[in-house]
C-alpha positions in Angstrom: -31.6 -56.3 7.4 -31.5 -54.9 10.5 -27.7 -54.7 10.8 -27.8 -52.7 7.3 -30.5 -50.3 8.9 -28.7 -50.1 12.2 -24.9 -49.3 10.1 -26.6 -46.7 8.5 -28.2 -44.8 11.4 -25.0 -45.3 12.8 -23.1 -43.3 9.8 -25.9 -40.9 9.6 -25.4 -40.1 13.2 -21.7 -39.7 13.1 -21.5 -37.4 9.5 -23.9 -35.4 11.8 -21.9 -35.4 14.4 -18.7 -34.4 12.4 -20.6 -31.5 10.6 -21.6 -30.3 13.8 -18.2 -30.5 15.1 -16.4 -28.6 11.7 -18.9 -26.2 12.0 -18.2 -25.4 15.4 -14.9 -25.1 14.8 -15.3 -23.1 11.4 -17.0 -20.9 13.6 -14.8 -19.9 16.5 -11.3 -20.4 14.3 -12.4 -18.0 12.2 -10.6 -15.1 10.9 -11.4 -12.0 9.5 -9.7 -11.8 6.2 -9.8 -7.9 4.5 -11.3 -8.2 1.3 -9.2 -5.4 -0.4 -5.9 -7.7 0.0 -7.4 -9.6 -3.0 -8.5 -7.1 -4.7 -4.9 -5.1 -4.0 -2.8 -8.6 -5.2 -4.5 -8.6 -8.5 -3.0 -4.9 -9.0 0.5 -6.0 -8.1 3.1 -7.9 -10.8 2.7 -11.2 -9.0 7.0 -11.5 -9.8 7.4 -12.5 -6.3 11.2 -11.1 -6.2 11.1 -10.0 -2.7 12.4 -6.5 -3.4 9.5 -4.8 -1.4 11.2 -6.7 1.8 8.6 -9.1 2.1 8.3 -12.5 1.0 6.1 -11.7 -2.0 3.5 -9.6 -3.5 0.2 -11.3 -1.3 2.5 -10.3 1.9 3.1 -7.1 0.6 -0.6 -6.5 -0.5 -1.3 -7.0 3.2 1.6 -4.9 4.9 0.0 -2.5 2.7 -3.8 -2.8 4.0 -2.1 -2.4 7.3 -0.1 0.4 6.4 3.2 -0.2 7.3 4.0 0.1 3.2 3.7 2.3 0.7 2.8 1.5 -2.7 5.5 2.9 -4.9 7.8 0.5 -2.3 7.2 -1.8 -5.1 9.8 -1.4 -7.2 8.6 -3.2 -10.6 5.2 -2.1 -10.7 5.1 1.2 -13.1 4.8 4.9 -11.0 1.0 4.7 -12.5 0.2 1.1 -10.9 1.4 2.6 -7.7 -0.9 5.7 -7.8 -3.8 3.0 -8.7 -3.1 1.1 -5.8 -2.9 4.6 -3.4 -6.3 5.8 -4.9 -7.8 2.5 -4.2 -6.8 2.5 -0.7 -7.3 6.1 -0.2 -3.4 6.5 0.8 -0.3 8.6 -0.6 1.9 6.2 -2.7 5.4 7.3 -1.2 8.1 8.3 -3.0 10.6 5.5 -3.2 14.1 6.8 -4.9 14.7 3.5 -7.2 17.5 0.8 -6.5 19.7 -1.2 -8.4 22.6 -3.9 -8.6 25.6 -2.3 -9.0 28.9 -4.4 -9.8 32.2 -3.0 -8.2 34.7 -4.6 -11.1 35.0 -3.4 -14.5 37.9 -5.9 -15.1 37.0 -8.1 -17.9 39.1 -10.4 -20.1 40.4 -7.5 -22.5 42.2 -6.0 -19.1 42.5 -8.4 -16.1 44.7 -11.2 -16.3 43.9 -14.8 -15.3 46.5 -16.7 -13.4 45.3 -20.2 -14.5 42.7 -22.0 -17.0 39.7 -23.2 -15.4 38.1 -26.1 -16.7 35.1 -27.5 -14.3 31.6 -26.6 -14.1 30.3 -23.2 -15.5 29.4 -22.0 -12.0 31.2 -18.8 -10.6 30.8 -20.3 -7.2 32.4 -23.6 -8.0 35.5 -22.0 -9.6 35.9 -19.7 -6.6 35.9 -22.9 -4.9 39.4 -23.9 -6.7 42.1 -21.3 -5.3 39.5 -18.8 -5.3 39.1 -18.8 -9.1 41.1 -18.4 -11.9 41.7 -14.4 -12.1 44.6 -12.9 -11.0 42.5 -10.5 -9.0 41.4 -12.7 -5.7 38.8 -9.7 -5.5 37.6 -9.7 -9.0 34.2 -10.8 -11.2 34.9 -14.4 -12.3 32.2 -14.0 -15.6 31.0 -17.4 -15.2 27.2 -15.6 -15.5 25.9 -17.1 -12.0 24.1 -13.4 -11.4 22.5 -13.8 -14.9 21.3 -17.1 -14.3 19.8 -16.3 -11.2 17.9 -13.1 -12.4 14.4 -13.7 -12.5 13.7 -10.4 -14.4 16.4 -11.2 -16.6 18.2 -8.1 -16.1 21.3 -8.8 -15.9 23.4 -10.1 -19.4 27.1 -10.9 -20.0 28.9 -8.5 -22.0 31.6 -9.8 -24.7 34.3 -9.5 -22.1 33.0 -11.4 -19.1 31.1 -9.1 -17.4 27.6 -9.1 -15.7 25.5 -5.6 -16.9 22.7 -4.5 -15.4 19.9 -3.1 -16.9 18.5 -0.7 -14.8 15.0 -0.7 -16.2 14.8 -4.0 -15.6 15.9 -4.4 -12.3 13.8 -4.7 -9.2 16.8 -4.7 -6.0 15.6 -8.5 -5.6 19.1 -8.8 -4.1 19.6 -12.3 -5.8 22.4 -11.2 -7.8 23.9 -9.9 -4.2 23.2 -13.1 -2.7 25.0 -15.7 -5.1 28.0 -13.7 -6.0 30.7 -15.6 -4.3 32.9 -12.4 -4.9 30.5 -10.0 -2.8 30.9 -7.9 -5.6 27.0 -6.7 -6.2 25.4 -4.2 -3.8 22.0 -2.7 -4.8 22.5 1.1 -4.8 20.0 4.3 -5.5 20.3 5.5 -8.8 21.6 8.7 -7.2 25.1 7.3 -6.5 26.7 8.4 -9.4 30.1 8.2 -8.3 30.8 4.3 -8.2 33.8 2.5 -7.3 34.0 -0.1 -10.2 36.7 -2.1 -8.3 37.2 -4.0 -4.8 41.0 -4.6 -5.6 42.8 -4.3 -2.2 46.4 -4.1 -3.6 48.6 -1.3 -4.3 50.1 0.7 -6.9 51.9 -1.8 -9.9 51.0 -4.8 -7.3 47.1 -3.8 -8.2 47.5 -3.0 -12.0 49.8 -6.2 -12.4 46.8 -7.8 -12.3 44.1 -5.4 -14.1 44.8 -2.5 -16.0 41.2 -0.8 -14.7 42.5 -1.6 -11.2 42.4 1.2 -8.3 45.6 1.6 -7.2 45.4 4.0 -3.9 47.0 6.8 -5.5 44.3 9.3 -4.0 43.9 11.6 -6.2 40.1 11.5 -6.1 39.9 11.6 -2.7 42.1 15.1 -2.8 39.7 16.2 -5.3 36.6 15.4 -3.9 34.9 17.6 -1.5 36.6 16.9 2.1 35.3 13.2 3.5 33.6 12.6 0.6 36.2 9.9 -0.4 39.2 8.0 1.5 41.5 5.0 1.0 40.8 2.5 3.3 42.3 -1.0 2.7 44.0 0.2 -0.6 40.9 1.3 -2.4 38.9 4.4 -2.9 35.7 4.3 -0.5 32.6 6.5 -1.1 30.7 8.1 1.8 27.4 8.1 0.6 26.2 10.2 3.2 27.7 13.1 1.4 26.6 12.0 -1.5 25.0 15.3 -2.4 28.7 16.8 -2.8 29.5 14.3 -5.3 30.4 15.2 -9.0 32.6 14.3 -11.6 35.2 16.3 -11.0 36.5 13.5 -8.6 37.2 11.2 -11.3 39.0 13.5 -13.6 42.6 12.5 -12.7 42.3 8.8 -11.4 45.0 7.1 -14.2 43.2 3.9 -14.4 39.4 4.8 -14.6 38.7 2.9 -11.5 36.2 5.2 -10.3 33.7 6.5 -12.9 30.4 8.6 -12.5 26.8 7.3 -14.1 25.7 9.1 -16.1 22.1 7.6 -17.5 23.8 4.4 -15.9 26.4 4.0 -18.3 30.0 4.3 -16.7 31.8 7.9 -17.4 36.0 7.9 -17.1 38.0 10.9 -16.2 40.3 12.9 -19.2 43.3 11.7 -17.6 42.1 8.1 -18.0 44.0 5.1 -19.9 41.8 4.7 -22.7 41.8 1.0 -23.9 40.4 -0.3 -27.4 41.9 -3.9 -27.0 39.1 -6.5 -27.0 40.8 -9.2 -27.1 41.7 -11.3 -23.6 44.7 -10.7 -22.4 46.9 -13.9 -22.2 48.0 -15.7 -18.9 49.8 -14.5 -16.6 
């Protein structure tokens, strides 16, 4: 009996001892946690996508308490969530010009050419893997829907030739798309660049329209009719200073032959008069 009494004075003694200790240490490890980050998370999406630049919305809701954020930096939380979030922390919620994934190829099936038939897994980064993929553009969108896939806010769709469109209003710059495309072909853009480059062909002339119809081919004429530095030919393709962006308009696209460069208007692509105009829908065979 005396063992029983003496095991539990002995267990009594020790659970004290360990309380004491936690509590100690409870005590002096202790840190001061802001109440409003709580109360700031539950007025954020909870998406996670990382498009704010930090790792997710409970990092955010504290960069914010700090105020090293604004909160209209959240891109896919509505203008009036932002405001919420501002009058709650007694701050100005920025104006943040939106972003979005932009794709620099417009050659799908019904005008690029494939050089082989690819028959493996339906991953754009494995094909790429064999020979770089089956189109005959090394540079161009293989349509294999990895971007899609990967799109959280499902934004992104394939389009009945091939190719990855974004919808804008859905889109939060998580920079996924950007990440997996084994092309490099997304970037995420302001909605203010109108005048896009929807091609990363680096061949010339006939070489570069052997192998898609929509192709740029370097013939500069946008460039000569854009405002001075507003557009050059580096590598074989039309390149957009973006620095200059408020010269842009469309009369730079009005004379490029293929359509390569285009202007957004209310996101959907606009061609130039002087543009081939193409109805076929159909993919074009082999090559």
């Amino acid at each position: 009996m005396s063992h029983i009494l003496v095991a539990i004075g002995f267990m009594s003694a020790l659970g004290l001892m360990l309380s004491g200790i936690l509590a100690l240490a409870n005590r002096k490890l202790w840190v001061y946690e802001d109440p409003r980050i709580d109360e700031v998370e539950e007025l954020l999406p909870s998406t996670n996508c990382g498009a704010c630049g930090t790792a997710g919305c409970r990092p955010f809701a504290e960069a914010l308490i700090r105020g090293e954020l604004k909160p209209a930096q959240c891109t896919v939380n509505s203008r009036d969530a932002a405001e919420d979030i501002a009058e709650y922390l007694g701050v100005d919620a920025g104006d943040v010009i939106k972003r979005v994934a932009r794709l620099a190829c417009a050659g799908g099936t019904h005008v690029a050419r494939n050089k082989a038939h690819y028959d493996g897994l339906e991953s754009c980064r494995a094909a790429a893997m064999v020979s770089g993929g089956p189109k005959g553009c090394a540079w161009g969108c293989i349509g294999l829907s990895d971007c899609a896939e990967v799109c959280d806010q499902k934004a992104i769709h394939m389009n009945p030739v091939g190719l990855p469109v974004v919808d804008p209003d859905k889109c939060t710059a998580c920079n996924d798309c950007v990440e997996i495309c084994p092309k490099g072909l997304f970037s995420l853009q302001p909605i203010t660049h109108q005048l896009w480059v929807a091609c990363n062909n680096q061949l010339h002339g006939d070489d570069a329209e052997a192998d898609c119809e929509v192709a740029c081919t370097a013939c500069e004429k946008c460039a000569v009719d854009a405002p001075d530095g507003l557009i050059e030919i580096r590598n074989n393709l039309a390149v957009i200073d973006y620095h200059k962006n408020q010269l842009a308009s469309p009369a730079a696209i009005e004379r490029c032959p293929t359509g390569a460069i285009v202007w957004l208007q209310q996101e959907q692509p606009l061609k130039g008069r002087q543009a081939r105009r193409i109805i076929r829908r159909k993919p074009l065979p082999l090559r």
